[in-house]
BATOR-104427 format. One record per residue (C-alpha): residue in one letter; x, y, z. Coordinates in nm, 4 decimals. Example, Ala and Ser with C-alpha at 12.3 -4.5 7.8 and 13.67 -1.06 7.14 Angstrom:
BEGIN
<rec type="A" xx="1.2300" yy="-0.4500" zz="0.7800"/>
<rec type="S" xx="1.3670" yy="-0.1060" zz="0.7140"/>
This chain:
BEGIN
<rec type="X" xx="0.4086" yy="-8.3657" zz="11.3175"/>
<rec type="X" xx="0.0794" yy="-8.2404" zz="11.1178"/>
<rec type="X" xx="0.1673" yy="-8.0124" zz="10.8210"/>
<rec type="X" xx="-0.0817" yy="-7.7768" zz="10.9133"/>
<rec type="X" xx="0.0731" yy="-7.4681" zz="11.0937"/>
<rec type="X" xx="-0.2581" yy="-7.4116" zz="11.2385"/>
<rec type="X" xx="-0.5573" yy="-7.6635" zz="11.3014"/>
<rec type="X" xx="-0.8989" yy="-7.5226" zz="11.4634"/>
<rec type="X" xx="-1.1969" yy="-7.7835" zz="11.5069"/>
<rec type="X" xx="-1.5266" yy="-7.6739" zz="11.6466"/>
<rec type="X" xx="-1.4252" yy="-7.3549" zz="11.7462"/>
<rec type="X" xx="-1.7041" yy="-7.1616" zz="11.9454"/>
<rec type="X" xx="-1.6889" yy="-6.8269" zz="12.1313"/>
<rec type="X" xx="-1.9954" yy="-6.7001" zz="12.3154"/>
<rec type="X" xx="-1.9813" yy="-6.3523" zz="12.5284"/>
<rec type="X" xx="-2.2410" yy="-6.3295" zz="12.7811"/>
<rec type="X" xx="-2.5275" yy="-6.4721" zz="12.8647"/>
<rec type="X" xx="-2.4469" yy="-6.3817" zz="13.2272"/>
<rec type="X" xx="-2.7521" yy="-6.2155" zz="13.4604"/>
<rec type="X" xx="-3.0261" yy="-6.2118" zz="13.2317"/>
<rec type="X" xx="-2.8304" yy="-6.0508" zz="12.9575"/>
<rec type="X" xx="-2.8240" yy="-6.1910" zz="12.5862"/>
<rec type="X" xx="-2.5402" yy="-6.4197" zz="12.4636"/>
<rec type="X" xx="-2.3597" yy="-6.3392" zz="12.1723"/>
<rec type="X" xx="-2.2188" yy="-6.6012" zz="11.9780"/>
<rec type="X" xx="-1.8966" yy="-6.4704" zz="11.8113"/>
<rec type="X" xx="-1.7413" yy="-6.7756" zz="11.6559"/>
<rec type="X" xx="-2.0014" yy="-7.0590" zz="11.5742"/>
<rec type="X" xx="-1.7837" yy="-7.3879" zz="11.5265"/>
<rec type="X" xx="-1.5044" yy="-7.3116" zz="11.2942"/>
<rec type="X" xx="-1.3169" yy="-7.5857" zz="11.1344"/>
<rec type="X" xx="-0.9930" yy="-7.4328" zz="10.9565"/>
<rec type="X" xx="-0.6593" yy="-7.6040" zz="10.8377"/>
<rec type="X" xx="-0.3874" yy="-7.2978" zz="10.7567"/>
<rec type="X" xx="-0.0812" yy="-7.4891" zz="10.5687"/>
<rec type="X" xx="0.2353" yy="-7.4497" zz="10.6756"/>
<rec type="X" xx="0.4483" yy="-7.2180" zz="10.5137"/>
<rec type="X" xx="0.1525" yy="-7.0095" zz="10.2956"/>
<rec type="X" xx="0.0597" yy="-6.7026" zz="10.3016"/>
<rec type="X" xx="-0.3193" yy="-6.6948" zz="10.3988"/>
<rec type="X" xx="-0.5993" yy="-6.4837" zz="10.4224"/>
<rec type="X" xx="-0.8820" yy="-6.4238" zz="10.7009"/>
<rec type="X" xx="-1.1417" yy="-6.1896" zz="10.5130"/>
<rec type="X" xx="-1.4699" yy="-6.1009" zz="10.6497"/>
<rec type="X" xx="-1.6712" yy="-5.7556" zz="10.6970"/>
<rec type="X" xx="-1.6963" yy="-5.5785" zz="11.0579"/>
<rec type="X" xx="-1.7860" yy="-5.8027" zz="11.3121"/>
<rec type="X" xx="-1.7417" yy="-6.1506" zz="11.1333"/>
<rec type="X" xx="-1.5289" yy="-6.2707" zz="11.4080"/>
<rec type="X" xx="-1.1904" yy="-6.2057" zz="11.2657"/>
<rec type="X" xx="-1.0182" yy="-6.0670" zz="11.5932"/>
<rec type="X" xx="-1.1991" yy="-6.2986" zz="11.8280"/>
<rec type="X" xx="-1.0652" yy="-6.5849" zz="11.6010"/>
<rec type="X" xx="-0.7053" yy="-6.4300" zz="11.6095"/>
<rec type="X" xx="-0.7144" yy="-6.3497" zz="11.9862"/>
<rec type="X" xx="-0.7913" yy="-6.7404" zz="12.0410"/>
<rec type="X" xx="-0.5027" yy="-6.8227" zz="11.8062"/>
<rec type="X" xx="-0.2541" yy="-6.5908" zz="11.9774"/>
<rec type="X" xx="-0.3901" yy="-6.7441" zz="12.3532"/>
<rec type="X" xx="-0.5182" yy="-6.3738" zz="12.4681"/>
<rec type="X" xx="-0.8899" yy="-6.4861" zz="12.4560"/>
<rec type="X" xx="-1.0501" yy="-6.7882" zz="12.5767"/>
<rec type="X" xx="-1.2622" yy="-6.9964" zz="12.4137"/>
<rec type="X" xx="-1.5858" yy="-7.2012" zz="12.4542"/>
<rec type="X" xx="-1.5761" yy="-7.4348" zz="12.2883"/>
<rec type="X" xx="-1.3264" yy="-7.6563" zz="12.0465"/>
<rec type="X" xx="-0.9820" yy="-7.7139" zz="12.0410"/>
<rec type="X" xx="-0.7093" yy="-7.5361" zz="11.8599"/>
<rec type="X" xx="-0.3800" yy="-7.6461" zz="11.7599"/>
<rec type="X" xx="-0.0649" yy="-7.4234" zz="11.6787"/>
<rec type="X" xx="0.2319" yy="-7.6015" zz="11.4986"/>
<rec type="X" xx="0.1370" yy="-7.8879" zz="11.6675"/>
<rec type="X" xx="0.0903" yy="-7.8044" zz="11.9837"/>
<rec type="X" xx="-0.2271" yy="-7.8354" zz="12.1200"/>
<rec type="X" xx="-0.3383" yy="-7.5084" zz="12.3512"/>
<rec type="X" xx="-0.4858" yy="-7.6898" zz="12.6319"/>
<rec type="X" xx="-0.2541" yy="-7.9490" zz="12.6477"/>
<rec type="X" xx="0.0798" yy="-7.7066" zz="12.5662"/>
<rec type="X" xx="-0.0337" yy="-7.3380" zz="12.6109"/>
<rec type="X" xx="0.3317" yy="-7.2320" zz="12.6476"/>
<rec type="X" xx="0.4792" yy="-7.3874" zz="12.3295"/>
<rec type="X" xx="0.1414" yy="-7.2769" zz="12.1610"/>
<rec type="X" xx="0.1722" yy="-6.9382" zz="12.1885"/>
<rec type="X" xx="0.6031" yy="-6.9120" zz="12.1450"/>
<rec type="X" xx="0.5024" yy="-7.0583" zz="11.8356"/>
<rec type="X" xx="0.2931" yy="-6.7567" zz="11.7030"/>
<rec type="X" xx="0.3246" yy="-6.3623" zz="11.6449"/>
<rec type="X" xx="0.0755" yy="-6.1305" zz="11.6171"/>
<rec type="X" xx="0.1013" yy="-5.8088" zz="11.5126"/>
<rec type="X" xx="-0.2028" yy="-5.5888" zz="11.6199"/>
<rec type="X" xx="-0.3951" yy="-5.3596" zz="11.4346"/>
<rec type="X" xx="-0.3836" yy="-5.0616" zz="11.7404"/>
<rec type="X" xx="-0.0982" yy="-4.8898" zz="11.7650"/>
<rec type="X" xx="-0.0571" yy="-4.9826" zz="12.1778"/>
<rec type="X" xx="0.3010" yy="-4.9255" zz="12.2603"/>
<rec type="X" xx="0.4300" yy="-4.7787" zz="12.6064"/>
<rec type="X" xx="0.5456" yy="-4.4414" zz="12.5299"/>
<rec type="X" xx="0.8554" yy="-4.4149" zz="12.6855"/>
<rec type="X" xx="0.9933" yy="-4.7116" zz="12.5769"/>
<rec type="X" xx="1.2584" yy="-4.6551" zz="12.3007"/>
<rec type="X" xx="1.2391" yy="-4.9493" zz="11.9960"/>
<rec type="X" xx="1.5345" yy="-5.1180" zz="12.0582"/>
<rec type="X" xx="1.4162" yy="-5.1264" zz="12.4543"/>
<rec type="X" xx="1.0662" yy="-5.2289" zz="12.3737"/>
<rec type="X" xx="1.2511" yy="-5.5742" zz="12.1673"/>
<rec type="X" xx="1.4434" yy="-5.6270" zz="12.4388"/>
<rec type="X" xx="1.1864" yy="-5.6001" zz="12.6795"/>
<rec type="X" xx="0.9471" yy="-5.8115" zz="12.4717"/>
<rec type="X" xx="1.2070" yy="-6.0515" zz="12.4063"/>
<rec type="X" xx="1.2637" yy="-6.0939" zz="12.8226"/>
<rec type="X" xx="0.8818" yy="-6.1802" zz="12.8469"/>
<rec type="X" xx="0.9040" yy="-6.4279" zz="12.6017"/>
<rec type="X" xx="1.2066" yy="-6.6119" zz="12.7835"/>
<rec type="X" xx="1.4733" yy="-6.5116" zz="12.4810"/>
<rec type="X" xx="1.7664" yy="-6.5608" zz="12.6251"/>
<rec type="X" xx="2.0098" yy="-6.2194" zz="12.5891"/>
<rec type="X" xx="2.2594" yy="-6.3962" zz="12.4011"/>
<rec type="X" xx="1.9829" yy="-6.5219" zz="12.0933"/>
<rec type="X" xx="1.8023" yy="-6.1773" zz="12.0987"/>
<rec type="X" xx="1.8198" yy="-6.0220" zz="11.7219"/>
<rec type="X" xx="1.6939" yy="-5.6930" zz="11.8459"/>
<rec type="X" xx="1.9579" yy="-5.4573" zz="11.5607"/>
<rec type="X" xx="1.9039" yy="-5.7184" zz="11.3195"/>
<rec type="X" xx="1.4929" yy="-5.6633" zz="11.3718"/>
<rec type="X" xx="1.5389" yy="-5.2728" zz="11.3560"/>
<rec type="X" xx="1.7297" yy="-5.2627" zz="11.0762"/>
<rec type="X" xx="1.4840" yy="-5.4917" zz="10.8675"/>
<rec type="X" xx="1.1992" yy="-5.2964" zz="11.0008"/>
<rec type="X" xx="1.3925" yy="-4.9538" zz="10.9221"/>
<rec type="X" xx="1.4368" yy="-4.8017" zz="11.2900"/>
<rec type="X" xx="1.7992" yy="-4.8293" zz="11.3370"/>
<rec type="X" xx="1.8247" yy="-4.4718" zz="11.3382"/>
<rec type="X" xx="1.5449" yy="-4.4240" zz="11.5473"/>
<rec type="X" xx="1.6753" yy="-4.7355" zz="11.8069"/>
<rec type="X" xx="1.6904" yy="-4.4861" zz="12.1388"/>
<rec type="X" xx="1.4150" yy="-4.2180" zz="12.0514"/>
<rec type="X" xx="1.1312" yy="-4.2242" zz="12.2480"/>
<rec type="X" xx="0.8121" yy="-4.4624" zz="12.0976"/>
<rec type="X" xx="0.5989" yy="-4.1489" zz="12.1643"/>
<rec type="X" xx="0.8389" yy="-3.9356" zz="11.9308"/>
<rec type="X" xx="0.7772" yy="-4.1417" zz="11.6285"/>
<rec type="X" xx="0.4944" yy="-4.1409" zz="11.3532"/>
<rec type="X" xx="0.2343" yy="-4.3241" zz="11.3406"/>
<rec type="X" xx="0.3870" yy="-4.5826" zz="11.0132"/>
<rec type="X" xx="0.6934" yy="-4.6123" zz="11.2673"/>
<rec type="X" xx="0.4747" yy="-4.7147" zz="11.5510"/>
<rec type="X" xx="0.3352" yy="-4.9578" zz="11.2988"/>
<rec type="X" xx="0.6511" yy="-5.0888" zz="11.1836"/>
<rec type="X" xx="0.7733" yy="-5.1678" zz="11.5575"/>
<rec type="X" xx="0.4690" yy="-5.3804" zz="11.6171"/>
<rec type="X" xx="0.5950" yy="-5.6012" zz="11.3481"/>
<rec type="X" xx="0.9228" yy="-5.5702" zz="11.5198"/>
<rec type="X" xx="0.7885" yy="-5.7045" zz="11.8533"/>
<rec type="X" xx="0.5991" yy="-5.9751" zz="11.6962"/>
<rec type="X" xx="0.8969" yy="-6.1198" zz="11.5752"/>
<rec type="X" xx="1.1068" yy="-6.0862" zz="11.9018"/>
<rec type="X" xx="1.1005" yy="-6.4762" zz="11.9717"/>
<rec type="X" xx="1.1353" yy="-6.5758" zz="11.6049"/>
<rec type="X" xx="0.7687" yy="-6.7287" zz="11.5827"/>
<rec type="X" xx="0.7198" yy="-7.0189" zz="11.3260"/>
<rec type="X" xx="0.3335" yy="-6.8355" zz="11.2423"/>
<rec type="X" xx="0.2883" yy="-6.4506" zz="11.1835"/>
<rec type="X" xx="-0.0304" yy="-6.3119" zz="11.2498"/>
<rec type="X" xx="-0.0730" yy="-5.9412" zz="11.0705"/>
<rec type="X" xx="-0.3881" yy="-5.7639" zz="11.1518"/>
<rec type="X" xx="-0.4775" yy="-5.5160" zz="10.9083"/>
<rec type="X" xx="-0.1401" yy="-5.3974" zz="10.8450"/>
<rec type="X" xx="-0.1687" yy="-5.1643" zz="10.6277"/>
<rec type="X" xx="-0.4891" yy="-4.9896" zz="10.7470"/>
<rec type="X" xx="-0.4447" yy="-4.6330" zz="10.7320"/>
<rec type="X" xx="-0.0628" yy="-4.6247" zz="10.5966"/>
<rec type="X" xx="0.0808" yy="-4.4496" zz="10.3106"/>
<rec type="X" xx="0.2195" yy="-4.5885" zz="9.9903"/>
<rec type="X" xx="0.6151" yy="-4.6488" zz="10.0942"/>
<rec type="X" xx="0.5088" yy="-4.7395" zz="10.4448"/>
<rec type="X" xx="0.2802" yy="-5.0575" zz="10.2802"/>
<rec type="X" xx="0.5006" yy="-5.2198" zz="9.9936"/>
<rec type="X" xx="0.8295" yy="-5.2066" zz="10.2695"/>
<rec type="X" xx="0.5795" yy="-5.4193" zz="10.4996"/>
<rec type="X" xx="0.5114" yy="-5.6355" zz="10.2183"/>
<rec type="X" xx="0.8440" yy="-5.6320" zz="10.0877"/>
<rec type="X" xx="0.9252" yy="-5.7723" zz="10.4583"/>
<rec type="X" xx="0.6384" yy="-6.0187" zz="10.4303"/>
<rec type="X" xx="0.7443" yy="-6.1934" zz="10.1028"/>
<rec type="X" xx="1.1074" yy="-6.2210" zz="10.2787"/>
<rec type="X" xx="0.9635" yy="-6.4004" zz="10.6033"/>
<rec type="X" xx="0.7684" yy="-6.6476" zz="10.3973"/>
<rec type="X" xx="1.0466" yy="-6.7395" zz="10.1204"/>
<rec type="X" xx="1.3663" yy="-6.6933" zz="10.2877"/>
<rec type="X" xx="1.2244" yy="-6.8717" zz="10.6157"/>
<rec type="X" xx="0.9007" yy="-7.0480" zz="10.5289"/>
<rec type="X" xx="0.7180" yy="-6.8567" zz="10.7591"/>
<rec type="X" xx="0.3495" yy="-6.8854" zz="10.7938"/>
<rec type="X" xx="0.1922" yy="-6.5892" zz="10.7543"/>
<rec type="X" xx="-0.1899" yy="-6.5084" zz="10.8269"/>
<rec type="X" xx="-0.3180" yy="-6.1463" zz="10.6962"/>
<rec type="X" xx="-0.6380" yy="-5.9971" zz="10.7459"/>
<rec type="X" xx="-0.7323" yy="-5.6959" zz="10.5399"/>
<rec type="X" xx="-1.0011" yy="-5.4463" zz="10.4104"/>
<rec type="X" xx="-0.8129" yy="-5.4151" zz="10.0879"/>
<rec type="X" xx="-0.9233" yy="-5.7186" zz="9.8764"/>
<rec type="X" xx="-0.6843" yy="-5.6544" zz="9.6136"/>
<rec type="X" xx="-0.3947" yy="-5.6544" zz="9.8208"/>
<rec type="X" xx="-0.5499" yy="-6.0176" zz="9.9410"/>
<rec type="X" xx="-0.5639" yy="-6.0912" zz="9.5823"/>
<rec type="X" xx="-0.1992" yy="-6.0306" zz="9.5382"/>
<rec type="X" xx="-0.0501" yy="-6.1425" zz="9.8715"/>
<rec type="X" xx="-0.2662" yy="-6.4571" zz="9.9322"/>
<rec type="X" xx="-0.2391" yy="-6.8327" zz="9.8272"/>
<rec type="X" xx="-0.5034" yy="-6.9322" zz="10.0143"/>
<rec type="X" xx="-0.8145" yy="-6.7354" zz="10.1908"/>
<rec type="X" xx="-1.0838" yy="-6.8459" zz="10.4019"/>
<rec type="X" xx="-1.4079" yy="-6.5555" zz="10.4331"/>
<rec type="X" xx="-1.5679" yy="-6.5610" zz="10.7957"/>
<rec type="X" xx="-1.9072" yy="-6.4184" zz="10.8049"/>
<rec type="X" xx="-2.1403" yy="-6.4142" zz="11.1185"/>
<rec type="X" xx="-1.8927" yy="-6.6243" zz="11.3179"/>
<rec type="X" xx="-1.9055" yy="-6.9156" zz="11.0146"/>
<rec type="X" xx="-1.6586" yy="-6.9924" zz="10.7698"/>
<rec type="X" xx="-1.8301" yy="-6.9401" zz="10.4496"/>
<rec type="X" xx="-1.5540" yy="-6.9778" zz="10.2129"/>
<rec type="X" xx="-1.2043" yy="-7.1762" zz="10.2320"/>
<rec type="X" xx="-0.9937" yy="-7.1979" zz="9.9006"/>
<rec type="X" xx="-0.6812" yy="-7.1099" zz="9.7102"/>
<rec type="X" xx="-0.6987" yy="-6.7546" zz="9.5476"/>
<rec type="X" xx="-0.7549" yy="-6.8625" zz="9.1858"/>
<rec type="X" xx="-1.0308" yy="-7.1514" zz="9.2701"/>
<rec type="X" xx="-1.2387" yy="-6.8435" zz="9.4598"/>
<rec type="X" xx="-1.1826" yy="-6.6360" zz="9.1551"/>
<rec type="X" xx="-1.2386" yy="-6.9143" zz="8.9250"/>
<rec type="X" xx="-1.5849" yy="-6.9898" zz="9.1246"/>
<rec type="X" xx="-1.8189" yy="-6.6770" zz="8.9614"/>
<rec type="X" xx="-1.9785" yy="-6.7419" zz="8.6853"/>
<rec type="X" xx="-1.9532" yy="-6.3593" zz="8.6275"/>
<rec type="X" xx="-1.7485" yy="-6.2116" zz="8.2922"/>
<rec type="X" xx="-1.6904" yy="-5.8912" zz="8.1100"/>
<rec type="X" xx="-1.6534" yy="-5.8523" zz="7.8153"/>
<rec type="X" xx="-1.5015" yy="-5.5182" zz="7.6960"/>
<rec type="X" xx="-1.5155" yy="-5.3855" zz="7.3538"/>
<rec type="X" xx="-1.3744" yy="-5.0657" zz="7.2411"/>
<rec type="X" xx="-1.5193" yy="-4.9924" zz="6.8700"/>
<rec type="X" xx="-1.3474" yy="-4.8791" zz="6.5643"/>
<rec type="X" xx="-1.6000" yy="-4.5842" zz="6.5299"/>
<rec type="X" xx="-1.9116" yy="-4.3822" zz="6.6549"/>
<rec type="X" xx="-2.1512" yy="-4.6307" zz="6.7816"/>
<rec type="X" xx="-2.5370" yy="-4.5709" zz="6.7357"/>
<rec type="X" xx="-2.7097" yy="-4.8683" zz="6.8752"/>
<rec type="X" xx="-2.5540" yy="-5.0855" zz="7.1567"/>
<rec type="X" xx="-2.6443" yy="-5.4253" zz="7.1058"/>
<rec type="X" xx="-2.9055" yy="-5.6058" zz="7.2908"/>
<rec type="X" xx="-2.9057" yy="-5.9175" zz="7.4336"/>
<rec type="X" xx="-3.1228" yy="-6.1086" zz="7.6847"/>
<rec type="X" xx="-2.9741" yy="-6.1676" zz="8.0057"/>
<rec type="X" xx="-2.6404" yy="-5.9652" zz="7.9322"/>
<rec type="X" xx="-2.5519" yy="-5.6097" zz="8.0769"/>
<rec type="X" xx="-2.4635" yy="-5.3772" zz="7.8403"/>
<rec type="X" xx="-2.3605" yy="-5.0248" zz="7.9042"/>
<rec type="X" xx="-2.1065" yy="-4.7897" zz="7.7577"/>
<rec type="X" xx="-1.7784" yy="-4.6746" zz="7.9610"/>
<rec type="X" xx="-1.6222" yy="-4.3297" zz="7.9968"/>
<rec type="X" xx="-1.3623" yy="-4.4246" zz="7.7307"/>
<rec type="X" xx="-1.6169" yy="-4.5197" zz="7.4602"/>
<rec type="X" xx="-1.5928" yy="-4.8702" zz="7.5359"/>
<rec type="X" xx="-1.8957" yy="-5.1090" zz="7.5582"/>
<rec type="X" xx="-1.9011" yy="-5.3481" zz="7.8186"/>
<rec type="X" xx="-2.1263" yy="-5.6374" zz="7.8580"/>
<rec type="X" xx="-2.1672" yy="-5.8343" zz="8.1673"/>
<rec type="X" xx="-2.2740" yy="-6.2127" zz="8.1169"/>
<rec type="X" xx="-2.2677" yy="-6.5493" zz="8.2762"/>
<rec type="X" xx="-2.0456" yy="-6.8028" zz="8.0928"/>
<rec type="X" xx="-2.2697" yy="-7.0997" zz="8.2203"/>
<rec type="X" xx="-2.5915" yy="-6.8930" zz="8.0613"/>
<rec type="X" xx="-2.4185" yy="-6.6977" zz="7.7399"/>
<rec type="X" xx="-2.1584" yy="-6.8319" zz="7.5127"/>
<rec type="X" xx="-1.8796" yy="-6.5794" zz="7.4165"/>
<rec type="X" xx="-1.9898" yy="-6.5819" zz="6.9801"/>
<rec type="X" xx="-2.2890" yy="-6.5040" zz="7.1047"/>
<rec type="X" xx="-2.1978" yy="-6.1604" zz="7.2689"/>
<rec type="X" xx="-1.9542" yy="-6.1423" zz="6.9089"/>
<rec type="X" xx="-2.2796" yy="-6.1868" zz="6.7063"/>
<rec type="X" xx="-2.4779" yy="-5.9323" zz="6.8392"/>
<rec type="X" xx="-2.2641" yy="-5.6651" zz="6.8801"/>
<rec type="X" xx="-2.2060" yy="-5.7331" zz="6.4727"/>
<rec type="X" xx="-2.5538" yy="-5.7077" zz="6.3998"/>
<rec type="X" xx="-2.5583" yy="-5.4141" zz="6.5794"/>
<rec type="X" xx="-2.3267" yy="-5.2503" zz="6.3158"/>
<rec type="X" xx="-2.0227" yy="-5.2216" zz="6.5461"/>
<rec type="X" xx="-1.6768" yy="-5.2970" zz="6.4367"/>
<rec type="X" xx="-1.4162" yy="-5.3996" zz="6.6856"/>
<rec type="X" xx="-1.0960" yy="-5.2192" zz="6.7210"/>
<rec type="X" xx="-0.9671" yy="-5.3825" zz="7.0105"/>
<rec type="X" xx="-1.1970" yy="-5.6704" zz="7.2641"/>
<rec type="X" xx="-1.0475" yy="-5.8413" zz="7.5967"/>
<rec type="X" xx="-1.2514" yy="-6.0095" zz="7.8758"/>
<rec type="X" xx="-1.2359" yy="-5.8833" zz="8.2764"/>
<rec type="X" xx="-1.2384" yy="-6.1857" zz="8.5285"/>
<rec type="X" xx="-1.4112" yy="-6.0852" zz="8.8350"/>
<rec type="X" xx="-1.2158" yy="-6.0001" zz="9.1305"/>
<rec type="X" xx="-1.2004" yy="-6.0685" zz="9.4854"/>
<rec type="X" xx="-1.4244" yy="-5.7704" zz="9.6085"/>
<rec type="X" xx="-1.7083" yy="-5.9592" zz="9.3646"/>
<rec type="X" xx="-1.6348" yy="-6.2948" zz="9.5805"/>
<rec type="X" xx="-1.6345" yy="-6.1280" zz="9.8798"/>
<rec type="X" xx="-1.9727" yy="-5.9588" zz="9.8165"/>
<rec type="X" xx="-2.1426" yy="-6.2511" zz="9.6581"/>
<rec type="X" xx="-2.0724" yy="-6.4602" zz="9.9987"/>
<rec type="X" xx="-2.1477" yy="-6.1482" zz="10.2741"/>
<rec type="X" xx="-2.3340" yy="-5.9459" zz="10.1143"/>
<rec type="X" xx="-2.1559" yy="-5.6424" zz="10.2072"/>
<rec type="X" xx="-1.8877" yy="-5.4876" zz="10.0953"/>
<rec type="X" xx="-1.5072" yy="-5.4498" zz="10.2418"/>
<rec type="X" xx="-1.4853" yy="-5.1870" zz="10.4681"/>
């Protein structure tokens, strides 16, 4: 049995091309390998492919090209086993109205062949927070409680893979760190494998151990968190001085601008400027140092140096 919970190879999805009218090539051979039991990232700005890519995973799209393997099972060869082995929770809120939570697990449990007898319907409202709201209408509840019972009917047939599709878009505060409070829980009390796409980098940054960035249908990026941070060049270097400063120092190839709080921050590249360099010129510029630390750049600066475009 592979240790990959999910294996793609040559992946290709083209819309169209039917009657004269353009194709559209949505996912353009994607290899990816997600390990099993991490918590891993799909990143990439509007239209990279993200959904199409999920879609395919969770069997609700076909593809073109490629083959696709979840928890072992091949799609083609085991569609069934493929897609009991996965759970996606969607990013639009597209329940049935009148179907109360605890009826819309059961029901969602029946269509997934869960027996009655191995259904954990309580136990899944109660961990998601609806026990009180178990027989109220879905229409009656707000919109984080719709949200929550999507995860709730992802995990009706106790999937090996969970599949969260911008989870947190548009939630408040409490709604978000009880969904990630969840999360963590999955992964480390059952090893599940969790896949999370996501606008917010940082919560990426802090969630992830591994992320791959799709851009224009490609993979452009594959890596463990820290390796993608570790791969700018980029540093700050943050200074805050001891007292008024007249002249900020200047240095070729190095940003140097002054914050809100007084602080002077210059922007170099470690390959191009060594560190007692920056130190030497900001001495010769007459500033003493009060207090000096260094900014490593973040995932929003990854993301951007690979698409070109920002989060959103």
């Amino acid at each position: 049995m592979t240790q990959d919970a999910i294996r793609i190879s040559g992946l290709t999805k083209i819309y169209g091309g039917g009657r004269g009218q353009p194709a559209k090539r949505a996912l353009d051979g994607i290899d990816l390998a997600v390990p099993r039991g991490s918590v891993f990232g799909l990143l990439g700005p509007n239209g990279a492919g993200k959904s199409t890519l999920i879609n395919i995973m969770a069997g609700l799209v076909s593809k073109t090209a490629g083959s696709v393997e979840i928890w072992g099972f091949d799609q083609d060869v085991n569609p069934r086993q493929s897609r009991a082995s996965i759970g996606v929770m969607p990013q639009e809120l597209n329940l049935d109205p009148f179907f109360a939570p605890r009826a819309a697990l059961e029901v969602q449990a029946g269509l997934y062949g869960v027996p009655k007898s191995r259904r954990r319907s309580d136990e899944i409202l109660a961990m998601i927070g609806l026990t009180d709201k178990a027989d109220a209408y879905a229409r009656t509840l707000s919109g984080g409680m719709r949200r929550r019972l999507l995860l709730g009917k992802a995990l009706v047939h106790a999937p090996h893979i969970l599949v969260l599709d911008e989870p947190t878009a548009g939630v408040d505060i409490e709604l978000r760190q009880m969904l990630w409070e969840n999360v963590r829980k999955l992964n480390r009390d059952h090893g599940m494998t969790i896949i999370l796409t996501t606008h917010y980098l940082e919560e990426a940054e802090e969630m992830c151990d591994e992320i791959a960035i799709i851009n224009k249908g490609s993979v452009v990026a594959r890596d463990s968190t820290e390796n993608l941070l570790g791969s700018l060049d980029a540093k700050t270097l943050v200074i805050q001085p001891a007292g008024p400063v007249t002249t900020l120092p200047d240095i070729p190839g190095v940003g140097v601008a002054r914050r809100a709080d007084g602080a002077i921050e210059l922007s170099y590249r470690r390959s191009e400027t060594p560190a007692e360099v920056l130190l030497d010129a900001v001495q010769k510029a007459g500033i003493s140092i009060r207090d000096i630390r260094t900014e490593e750049p973040h995932l929003e600066d990854v993301f951007l140096s690979l698409t070109g475009s920002r989060a959103e």
